[in-house]
Biopython code that builds the backbone (N, CA, C, O; Angstrom):
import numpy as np
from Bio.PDB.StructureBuilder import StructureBuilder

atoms = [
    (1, "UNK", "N", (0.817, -1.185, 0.000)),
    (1, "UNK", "CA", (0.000, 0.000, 0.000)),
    (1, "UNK", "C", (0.865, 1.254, 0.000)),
    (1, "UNK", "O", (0.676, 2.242, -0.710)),
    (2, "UNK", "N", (1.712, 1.107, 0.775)),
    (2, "UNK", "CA", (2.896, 2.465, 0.543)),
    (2, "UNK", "C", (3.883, 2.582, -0.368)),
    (2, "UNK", "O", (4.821, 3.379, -0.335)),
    (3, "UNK", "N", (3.688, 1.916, -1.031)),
    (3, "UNK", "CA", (4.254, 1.789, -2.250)),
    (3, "UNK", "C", (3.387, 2.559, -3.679)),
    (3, "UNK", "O", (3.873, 3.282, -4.550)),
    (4, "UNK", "N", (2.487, 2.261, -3.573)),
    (4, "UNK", "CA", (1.371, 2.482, -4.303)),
    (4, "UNK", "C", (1.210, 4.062, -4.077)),
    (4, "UNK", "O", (1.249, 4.838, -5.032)),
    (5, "UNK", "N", (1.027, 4.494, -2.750)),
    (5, "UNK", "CA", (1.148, 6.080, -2.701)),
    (5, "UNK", "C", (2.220, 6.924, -2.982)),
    (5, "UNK", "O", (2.232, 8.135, -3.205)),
    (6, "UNK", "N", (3.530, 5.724, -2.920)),
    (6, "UNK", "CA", (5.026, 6.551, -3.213)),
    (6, "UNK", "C", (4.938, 6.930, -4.847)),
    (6, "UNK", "O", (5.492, 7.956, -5.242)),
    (7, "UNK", "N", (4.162, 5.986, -5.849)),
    (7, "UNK", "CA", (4.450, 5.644, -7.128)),
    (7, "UNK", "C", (3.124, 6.846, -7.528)),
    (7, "UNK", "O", (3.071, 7.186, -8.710)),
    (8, "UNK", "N", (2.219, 7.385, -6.674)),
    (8, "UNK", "CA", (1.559, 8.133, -6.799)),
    (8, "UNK", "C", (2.225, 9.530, -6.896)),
    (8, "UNK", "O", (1.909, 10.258, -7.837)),
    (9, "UNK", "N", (3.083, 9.923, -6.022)),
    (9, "UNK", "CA", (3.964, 10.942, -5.630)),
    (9, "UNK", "C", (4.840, 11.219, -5.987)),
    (9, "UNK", "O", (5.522, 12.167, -5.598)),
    (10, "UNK", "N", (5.161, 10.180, -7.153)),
    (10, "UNK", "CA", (6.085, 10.374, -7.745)),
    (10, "UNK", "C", (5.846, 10.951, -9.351)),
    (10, "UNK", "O", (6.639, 11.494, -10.120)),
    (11, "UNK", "N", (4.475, 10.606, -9.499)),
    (11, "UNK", "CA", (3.855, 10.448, -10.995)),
    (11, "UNK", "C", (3.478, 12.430, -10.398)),
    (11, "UNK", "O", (3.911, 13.474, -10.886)),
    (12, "UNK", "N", (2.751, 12.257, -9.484)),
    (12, "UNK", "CA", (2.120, 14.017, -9.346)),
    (12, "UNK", "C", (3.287, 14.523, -9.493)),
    (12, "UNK", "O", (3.303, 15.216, -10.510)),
    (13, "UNK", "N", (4.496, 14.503, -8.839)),
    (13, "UNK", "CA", (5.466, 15.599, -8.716)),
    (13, "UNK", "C", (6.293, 15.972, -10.718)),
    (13, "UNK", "O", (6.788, 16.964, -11.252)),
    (14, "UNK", "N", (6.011, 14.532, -11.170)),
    (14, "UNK", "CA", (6.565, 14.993, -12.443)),
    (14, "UNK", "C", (5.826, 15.757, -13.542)),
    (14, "UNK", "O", (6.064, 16.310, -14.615)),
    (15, "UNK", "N", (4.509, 15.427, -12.478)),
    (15, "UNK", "CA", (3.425, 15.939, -13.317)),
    (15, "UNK", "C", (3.262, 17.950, -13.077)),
    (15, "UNK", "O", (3.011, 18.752, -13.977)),
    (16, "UNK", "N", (3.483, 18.239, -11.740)),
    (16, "UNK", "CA", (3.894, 19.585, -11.432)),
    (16, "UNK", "C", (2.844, 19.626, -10.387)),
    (16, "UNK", "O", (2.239, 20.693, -10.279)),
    (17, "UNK", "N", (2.448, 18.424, -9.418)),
    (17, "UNK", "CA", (1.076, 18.587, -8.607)),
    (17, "UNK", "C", (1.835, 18.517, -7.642)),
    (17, "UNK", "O", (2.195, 17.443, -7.160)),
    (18, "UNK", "N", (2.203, 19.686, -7.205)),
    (18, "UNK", "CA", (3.355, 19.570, -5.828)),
    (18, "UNK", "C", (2.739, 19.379, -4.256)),
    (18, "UNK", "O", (3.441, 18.999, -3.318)),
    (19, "UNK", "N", (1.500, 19.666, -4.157)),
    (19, "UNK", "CA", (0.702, 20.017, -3.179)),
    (19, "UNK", "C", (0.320, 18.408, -2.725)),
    (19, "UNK", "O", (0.445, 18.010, -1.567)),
    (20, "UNK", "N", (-0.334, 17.275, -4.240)),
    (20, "UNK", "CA", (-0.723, 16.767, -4.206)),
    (20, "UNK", "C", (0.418, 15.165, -4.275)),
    (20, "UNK", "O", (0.256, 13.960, -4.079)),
    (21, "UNK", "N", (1.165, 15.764, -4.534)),
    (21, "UNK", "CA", (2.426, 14.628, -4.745)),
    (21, "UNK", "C", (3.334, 14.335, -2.305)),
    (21, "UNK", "O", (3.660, 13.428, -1.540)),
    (22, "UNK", "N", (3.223, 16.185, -2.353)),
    (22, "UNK", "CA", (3.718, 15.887, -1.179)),
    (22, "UNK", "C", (2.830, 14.997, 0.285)),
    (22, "UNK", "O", (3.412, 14.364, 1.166)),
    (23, "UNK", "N", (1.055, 15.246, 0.147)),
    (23, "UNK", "CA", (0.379, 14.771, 0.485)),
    (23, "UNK", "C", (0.730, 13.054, 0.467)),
    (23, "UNK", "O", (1.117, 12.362, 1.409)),
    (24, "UNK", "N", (0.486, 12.706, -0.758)),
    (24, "UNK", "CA", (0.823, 11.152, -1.003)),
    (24, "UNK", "C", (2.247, 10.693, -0.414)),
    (24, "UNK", "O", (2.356, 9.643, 0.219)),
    (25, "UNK", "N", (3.389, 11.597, -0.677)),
    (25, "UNK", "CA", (4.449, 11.109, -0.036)),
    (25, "UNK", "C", (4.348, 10.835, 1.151)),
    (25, "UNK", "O", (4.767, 9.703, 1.393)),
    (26, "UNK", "N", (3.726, 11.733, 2.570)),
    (26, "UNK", "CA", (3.499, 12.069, 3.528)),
    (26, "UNK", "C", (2.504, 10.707, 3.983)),
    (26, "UNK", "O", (2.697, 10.182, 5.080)),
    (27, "UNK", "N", (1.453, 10.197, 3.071)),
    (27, "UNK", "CA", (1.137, 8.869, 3.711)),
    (27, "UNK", "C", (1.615, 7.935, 3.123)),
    (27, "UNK", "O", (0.877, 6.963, 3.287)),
    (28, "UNK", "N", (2.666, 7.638, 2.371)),
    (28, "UNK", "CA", (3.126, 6.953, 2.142)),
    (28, "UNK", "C", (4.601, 6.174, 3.188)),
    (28, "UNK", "O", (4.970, 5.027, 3.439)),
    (29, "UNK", "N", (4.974, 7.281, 3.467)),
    (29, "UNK", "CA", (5.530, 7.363, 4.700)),
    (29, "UNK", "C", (4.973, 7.131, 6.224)),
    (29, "UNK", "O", (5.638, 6.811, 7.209)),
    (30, "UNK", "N", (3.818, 7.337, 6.155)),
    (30, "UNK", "CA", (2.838, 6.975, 7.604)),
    (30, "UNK", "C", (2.913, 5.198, 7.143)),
    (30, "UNK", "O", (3.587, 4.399, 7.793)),
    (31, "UNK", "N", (2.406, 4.957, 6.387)),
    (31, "UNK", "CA", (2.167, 3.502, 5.942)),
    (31, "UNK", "C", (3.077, 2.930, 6.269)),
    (31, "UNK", "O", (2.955, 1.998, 7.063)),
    (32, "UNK", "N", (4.713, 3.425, 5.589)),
    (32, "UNK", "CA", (5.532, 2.226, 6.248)),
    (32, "UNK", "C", (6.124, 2.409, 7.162)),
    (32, "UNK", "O", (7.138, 1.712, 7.123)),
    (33, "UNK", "N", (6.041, 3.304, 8.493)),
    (33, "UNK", "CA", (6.238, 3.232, 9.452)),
    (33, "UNK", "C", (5.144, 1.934, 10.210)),
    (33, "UNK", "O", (5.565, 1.027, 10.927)),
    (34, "UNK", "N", (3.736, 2.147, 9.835)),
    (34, "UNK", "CA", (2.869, 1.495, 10.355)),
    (34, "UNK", "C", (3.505, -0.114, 10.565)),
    (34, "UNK", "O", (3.764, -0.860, 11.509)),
    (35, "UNK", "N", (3.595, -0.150, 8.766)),
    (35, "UNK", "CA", (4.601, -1.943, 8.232)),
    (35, "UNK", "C", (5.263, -2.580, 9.179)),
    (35, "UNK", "O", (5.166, -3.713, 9.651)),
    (36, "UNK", "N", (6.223, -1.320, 9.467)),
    (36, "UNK", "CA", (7.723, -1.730, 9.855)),
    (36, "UNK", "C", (6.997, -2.039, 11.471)),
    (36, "UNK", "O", (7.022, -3.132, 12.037)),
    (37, "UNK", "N", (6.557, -1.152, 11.850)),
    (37, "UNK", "CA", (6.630, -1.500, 13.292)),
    (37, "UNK", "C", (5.322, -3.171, 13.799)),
    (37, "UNK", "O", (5.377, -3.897, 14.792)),
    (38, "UNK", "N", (4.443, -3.197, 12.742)),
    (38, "UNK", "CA", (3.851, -4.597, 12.428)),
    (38, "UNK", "C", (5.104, -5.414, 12.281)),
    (38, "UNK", "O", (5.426, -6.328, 13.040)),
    (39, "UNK", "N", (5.878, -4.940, 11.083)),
    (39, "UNK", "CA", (6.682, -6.721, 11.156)),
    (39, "UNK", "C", (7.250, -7.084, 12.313)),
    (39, "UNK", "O", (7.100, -8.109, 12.977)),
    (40, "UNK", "N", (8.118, -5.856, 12.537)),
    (40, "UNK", "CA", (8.794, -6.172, 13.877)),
    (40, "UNK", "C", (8.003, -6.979, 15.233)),
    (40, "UNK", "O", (8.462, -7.992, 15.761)),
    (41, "UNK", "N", (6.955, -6.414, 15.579)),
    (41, "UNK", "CA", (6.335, -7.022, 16.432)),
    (41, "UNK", "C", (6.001, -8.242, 16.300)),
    (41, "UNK", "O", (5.725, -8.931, 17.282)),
    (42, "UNK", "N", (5.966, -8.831, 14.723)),
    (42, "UNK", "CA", (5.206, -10.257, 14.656)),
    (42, "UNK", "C", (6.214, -10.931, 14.170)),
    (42, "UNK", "O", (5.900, -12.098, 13.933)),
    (43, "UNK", "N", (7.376, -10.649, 13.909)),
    (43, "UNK", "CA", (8.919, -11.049, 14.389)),
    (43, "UNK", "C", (9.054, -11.268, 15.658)),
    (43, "UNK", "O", (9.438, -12.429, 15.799)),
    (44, "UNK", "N", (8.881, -10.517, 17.081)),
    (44, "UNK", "CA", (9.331, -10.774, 17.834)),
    (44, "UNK", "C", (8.125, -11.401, 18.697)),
    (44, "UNK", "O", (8.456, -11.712, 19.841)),
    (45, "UNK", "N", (6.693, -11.656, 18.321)),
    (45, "UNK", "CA", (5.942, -12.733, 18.990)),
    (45, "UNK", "C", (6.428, -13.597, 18.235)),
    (45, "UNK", "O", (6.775, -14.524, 18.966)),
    (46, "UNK", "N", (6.704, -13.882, 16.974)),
    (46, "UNK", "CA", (7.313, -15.504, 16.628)),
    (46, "UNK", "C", (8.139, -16.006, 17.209)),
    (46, "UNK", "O", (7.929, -17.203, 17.402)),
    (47, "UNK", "N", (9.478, -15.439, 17.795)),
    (47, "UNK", "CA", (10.323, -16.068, 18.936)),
    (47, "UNK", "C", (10.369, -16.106, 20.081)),
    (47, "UNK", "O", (11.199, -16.493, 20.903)),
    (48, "UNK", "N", (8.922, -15.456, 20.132)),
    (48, "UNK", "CA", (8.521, -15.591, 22.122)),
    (48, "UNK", "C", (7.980, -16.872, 21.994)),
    (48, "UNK", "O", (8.231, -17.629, 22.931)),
    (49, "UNK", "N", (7.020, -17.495, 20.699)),
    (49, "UNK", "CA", (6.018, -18.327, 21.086)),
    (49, "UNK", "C", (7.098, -19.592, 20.705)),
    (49, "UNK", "O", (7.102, -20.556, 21.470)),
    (50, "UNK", "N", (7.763, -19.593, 19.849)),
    (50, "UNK", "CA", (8.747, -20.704, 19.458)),
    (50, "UNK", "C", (10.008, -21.447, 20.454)),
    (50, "UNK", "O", (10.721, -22.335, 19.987)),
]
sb = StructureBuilder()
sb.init_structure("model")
sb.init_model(0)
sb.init_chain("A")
sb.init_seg("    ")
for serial, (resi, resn, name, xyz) in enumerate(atoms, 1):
    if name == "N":
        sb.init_residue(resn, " ", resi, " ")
    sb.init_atom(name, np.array(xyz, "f"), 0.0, 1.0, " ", f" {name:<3s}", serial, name[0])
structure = sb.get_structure()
């Protein structure tokens, strides 16, 4: 999914939608913070429960 908004933000900014490119960057960046801190956690219940 944050990928998808990066490839969004990337298409507006070449396009000259600066307003609308930085928006998308901005959750695109929320998203994979969200990711990262999911994997990690379900990384580290897999070696609690194992």
């Amino acid at each position: 999914m944050a990928v998808v908004f990066f490839v969004i933000a990337i298409i507006a900014a070449v396009l000259g939608f600066g307003g609308l490119a930085a928006g998308a960057a901005g959750i695109a960046k929320i998203l994979f913070v969200v990711f990262l801190i999911g994997a990690v956690i379900t990384l580290v219940l897999g070696r609690v429960r194992s």
